[in-house]
C-alpha positions as CSV (number, residue, x, y, z in Angstrom):
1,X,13.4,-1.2,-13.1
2,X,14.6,-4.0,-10.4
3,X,14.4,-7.6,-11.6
4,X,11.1,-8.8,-9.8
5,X,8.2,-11.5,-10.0
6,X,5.2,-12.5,-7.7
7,X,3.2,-15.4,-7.8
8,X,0.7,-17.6,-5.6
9,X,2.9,-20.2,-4.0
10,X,-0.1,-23.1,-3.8
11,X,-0.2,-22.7,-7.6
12,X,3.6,-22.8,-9.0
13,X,5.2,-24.4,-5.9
14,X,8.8,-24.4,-7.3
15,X,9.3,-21.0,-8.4
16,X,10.6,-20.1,-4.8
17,X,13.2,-22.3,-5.6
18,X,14.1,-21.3,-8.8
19,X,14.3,-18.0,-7.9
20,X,16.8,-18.8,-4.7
21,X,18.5,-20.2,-7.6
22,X,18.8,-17.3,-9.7
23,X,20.1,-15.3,-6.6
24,X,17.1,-13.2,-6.2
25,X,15.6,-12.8,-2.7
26,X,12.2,-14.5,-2.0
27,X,9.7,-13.7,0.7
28,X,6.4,-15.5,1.1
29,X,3.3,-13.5,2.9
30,X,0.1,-13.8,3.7
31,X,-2.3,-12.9,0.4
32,X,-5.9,-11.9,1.3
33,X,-8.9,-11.5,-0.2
34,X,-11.8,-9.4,0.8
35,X,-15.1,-11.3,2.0
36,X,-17.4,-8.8,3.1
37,X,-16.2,-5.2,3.9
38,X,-16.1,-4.2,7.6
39,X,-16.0,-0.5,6.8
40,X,-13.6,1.4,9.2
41,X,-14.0,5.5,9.3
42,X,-11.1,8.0,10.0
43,X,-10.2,9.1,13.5
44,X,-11.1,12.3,14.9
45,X,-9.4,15.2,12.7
46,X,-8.4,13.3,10.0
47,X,-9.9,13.1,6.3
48,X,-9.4,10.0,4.2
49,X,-10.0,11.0,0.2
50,X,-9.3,10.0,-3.4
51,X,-6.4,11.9,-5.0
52,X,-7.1,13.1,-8.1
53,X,-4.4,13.6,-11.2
54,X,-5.1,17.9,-10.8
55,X,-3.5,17.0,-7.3
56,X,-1.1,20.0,-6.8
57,X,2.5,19.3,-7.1
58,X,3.8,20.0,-3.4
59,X,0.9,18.0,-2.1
60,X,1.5,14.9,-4.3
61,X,5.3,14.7,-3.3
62,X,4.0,14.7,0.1
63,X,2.1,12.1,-0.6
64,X,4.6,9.7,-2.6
65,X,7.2,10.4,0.1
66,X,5.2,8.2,2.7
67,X,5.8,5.0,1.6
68,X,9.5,5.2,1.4
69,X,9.9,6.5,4.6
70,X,7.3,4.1,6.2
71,X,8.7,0.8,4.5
72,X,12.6,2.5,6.1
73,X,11.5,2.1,9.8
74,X,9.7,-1.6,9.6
75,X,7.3,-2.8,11.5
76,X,4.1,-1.7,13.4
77,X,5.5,0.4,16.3
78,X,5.6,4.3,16.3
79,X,8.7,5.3,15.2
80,X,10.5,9.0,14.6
81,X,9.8,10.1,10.9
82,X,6.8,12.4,10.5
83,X,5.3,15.5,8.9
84,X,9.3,17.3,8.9
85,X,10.9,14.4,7.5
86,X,8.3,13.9,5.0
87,X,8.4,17.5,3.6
88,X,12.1,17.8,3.6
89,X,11.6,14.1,0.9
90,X,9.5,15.6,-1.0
91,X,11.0,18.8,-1.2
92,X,14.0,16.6,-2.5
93,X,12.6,14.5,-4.7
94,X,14.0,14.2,-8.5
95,X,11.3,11.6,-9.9
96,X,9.3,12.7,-12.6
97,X,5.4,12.7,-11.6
98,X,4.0,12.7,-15.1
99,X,3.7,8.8,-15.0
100,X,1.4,8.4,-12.0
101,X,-0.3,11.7,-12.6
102,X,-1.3,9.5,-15.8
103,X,-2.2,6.8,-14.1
104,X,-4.3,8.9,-11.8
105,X,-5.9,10.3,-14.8
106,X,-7.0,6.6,-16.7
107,X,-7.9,5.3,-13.1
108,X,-5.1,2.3,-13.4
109,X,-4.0,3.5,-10.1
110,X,-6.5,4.6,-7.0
111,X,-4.4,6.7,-4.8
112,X,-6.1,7.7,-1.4
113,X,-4.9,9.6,1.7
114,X,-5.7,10.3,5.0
115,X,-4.6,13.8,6.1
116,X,-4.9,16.2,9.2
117,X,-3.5,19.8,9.8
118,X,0.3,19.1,9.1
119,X,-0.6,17.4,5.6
120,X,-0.9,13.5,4.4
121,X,-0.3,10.8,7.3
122,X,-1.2,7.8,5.1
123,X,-1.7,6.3,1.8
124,X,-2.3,3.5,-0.1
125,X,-3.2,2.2,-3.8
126,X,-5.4,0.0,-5.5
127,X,-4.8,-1.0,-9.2
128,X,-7.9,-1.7,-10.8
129,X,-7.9,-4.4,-14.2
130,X,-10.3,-6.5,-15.8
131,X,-12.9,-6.7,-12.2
132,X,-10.0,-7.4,-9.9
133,X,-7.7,-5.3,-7.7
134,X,-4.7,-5.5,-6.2
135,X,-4.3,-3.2,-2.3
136,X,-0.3,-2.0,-2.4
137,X,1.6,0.4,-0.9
138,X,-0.4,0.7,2.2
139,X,1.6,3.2,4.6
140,X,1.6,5.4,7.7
141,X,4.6,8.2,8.7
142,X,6.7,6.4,11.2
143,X,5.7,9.1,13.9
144,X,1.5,8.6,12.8
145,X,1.2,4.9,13.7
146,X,-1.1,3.2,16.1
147,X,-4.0,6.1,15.1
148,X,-6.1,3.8,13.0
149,X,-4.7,5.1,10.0
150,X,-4.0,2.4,7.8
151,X,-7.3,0.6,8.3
152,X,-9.1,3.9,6.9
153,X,-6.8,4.1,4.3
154,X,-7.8,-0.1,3.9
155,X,-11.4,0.7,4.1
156,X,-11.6,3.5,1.9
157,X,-9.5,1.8,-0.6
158,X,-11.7,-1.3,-0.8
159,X,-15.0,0.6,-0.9
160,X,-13.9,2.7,-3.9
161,X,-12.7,-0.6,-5.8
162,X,-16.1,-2.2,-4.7
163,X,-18.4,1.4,-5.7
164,X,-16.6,0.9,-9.3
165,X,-18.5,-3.0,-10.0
166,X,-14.2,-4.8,-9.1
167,X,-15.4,-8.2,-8.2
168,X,-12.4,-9.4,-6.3
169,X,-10.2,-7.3,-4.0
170,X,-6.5,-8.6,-2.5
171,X,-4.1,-7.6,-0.9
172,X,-0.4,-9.3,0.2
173,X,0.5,-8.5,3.6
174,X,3.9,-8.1,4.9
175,X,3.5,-9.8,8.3
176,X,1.2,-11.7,10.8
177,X,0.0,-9.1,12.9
178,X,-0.7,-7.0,9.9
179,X,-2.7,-9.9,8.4
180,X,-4.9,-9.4,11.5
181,X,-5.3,-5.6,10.7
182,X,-6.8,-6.4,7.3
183,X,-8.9,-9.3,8.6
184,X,-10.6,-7.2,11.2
185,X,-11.7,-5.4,7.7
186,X,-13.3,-8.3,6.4
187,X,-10.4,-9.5,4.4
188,X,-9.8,-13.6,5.0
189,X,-6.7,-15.3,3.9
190,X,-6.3,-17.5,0.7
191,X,-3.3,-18.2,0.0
192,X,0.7,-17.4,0.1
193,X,2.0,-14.2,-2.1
194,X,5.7,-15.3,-3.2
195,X,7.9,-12.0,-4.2
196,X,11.2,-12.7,-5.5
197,X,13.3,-9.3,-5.8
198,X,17.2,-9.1,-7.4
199,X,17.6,-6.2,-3.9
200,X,16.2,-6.7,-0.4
201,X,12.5,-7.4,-0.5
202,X,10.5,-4.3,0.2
203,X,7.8,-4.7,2.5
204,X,4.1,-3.6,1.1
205,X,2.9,-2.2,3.8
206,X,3.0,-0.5,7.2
């Protein structure tokens, strides 16, 4: 595993510095917390849903191969990679699944989806502990932006963590005008996330 940490800036101001120091890269972004939900639906012809851990193989290495390719192309704009690119991923994919498929299974990690005909579009996680959540890994195919779908992915993700009794609900965004996608959901911000990585800093979401 990479060397990483994350911490609230407004509470341990100096360990941006330290970290510089240490010669890992630091980012600071905006970390929200959810007031009151603003519930968002899916657009026409998609489904958002809950993956569950008897997820077929195929379909769940569709699904992982999202993010990677979403957090590749930065940014908001539409880019190139969709449904091909993320099939021949997954088709190439090495990782053992048995550790999320567990995590599935003890509900430490909420994995939804939105999909349409040619397969997943979206996904995201929340990672539910002790009444408080964390949103990560919120991502759309390259080629599947500017549809809406990250914000039903957002929605969905929240209202499962709130159905389930989770008492707080937050999420680190990787940029301004992302910030502003999660705050038309209801989410306000609160403080600064600090991320301090050994490699590049990988964005959280797209």
């Amino acid at each position: 595993m990479p060397e990483a940490i994350e911490w609230v800036v407004e509470t341990t101001p100096s360990l941006a510095a330290a970290a510089r120091a240490a010669g890992m890269g630091v980012e600071e972004l905006p970390l929200l917390v959810l007031g009151d939900l603003v519930p968002v639906g899916a657009p026409a012809g998609v489904r958002v849903r809950r993956v569950g851990a008897d997820e077929p193989g195929p379909d769940l290495e569709r699904m992982m191969a999202i993010a990677p390719l979403a957090f590749a192309d930065g940014g908001t704009a539409v880019g190139v990679a969709g449904p091909a690119e993320r099939d021949a991923r997954a088709a190439a994919a090495t990782t053992d699944r048995a550790r999320p498929r567990e995590r599935l299974a003890s509900g430490a990690a909420i994995l939804v989806v939105a999909e349409d005909a040619n397969g997943p579009l979206a996904s995201g996680v929340h990672q539910p502990i002790d009444g408080v959540t964390e949103i990560v890994a919120v991502a759309t195919l390259p080629g599947a932006r500017r549809r809406g779908l990250a914000s039903a992915v957002t929605s969905a993700l929240a209202a499962d963590a709130l159905a389930a009794g989770v008492a707080v609900i937050c999420l680190p965004a990787s940029a301004e005008d992302v910030a502003r996608v999660y705050e038309r959901l209801g989410f306000r911000r609160a403080a600064q996330a600090g991320i301090g990585e050994r490699r590049s800093p990988v964005s959280r979401d797209r």
